[in-house]
N, C-alpha and C positions, 0 to 999 in steps of 0.2 A: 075655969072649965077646961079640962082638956080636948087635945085637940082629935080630933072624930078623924080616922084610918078608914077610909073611903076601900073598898073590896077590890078595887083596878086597881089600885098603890101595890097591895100586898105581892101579886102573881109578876109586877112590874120588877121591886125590889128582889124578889126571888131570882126572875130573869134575870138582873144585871149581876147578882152576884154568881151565879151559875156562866153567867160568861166572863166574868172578872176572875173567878177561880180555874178556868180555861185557860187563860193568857198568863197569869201566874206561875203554873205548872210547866206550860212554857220557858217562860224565863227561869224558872230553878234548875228545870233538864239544862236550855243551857249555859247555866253558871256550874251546875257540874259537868257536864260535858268539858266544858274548859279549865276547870281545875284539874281535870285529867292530863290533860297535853301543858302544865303549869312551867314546864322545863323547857319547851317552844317558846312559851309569854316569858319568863324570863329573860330568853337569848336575847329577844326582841326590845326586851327592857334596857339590857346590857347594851343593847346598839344605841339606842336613846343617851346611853351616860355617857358613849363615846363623843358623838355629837355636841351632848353638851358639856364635854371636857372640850374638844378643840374650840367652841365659838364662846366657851366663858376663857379660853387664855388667850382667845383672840380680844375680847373685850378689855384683858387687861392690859395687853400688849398696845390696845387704844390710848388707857386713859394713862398708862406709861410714859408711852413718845409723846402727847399734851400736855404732859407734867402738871394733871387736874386730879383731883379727886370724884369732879364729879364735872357732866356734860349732860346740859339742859335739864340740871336740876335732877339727874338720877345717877347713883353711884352705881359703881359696877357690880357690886350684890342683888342692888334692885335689877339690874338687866338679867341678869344670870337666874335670879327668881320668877321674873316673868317670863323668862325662855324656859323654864321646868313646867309653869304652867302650862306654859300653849303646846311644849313636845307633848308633856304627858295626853292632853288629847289629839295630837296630831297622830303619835304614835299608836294610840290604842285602835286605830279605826278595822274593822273587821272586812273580810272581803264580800261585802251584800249585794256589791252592781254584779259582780263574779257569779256569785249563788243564783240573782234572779236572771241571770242570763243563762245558764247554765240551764234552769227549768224550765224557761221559756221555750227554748232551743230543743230539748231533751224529750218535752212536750209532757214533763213533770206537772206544769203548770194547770192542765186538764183536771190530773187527780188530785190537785191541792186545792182547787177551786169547788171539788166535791166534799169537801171537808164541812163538819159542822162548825166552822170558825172565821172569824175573817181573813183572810190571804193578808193584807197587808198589816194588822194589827199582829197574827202571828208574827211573823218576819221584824216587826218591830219587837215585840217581847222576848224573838230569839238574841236580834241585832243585839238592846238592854244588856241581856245576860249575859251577853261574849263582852261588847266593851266595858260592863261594869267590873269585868273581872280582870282585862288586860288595864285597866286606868290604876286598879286598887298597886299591880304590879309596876308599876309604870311611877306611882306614884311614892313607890314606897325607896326605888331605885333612884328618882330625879331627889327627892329629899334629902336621901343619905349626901349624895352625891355634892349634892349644894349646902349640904351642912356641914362636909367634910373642907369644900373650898373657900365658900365666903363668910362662913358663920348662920348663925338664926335672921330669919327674914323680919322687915321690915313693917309690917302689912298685921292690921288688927285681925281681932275674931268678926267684927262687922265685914271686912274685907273680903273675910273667906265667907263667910256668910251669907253674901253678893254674888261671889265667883260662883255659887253651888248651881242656883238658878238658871242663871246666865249658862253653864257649861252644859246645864241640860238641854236648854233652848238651841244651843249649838249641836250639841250630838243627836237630837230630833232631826233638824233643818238637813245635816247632814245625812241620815238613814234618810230623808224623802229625797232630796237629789238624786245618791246614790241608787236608790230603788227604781225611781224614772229613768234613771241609764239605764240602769238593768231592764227593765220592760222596752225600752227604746233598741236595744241592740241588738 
């Protein structure tokens, strides 16, 4: 027997898609938005590689004067790949405390709040769209970079698999901090 579509579900499922396809729209304006200015995300990529050129020759220049190959069990590839990791999200972060401070202040925040949307969900689907696009750049810059120094990483397809989640869960926690400054300032 199938299962019986009660008449409250339908106008429900309607609703949430009519707001889900709100916040969407959002995050595609701005993921183009940001491929616009793709030669700023770059620069900014490019700074990332510097960094992690001096602190992977610092790493090597470690395991050098130790005459080791490897220090507590990790080679200097693996440090040099897990510092690509955490720059590339370090590096990608957008200016959101800046933005919601700036409306708060500017008293933007009045006509945002009359929007048919939610103020904080917007700003997150903007936030999304800007760091998905500076990480993808960030990402493509630390890879080259540490493929060119240390070789191909370490680390399975479960590994990255793991990391996907996890970085999400981090780039959220960060957009709420960051937001509450902003409201806070």
């Amino acid at each position: 027997m199938e299962a019986e579509i009660r008449p409250l579900q339908v106008p429900l499922v309607r609703r949430l898609e009519a707001n889900l396809s709100k916040y969407l729209a959002v995050f595609r304006v701005s993921v183009a938005s940001n491929m616009a200015y793709s030669l700023a995300i770059l620069f900014r990529a490019l700074n990332m590689g510097v960094i992690v050129f001096v602190l992977s020759q610092l790493w090597h220049t470690t395991f050098a004067l130790r005459g080791q190959t490897q220090i507590s069990g990790y080679q200097a590839g693996d440090l040099i790949w897990y510092l690509i990791a955490t720059e590339v999200l370090a590096m990608s972060l957008p200016p959101i405390g800046r933005t919601i401070d700036l409306e708060v202040r500017s008293g933007q925040l009045a006509y945002m709040l009359g929007r048919p949307c939610s103020y904080i969900l917007y700003h997150f689907s903007s936030y999304i769209g800007e760091r998905i696009v500076r990480i993808g750049v960030n990402i493509l810059v630390g890879c080259v970079l540490a493929l060119i120094m240390v070789g191909p990483p370490h680390f399975s397809l479960w590994n990255l698999l793991g990391f996907i989640p996890v970085a999400f869960l981090a780039i959220s926690i960060d957009f709420v901090c960051y937001f509450l400054i902003g409201l806070l300032a």
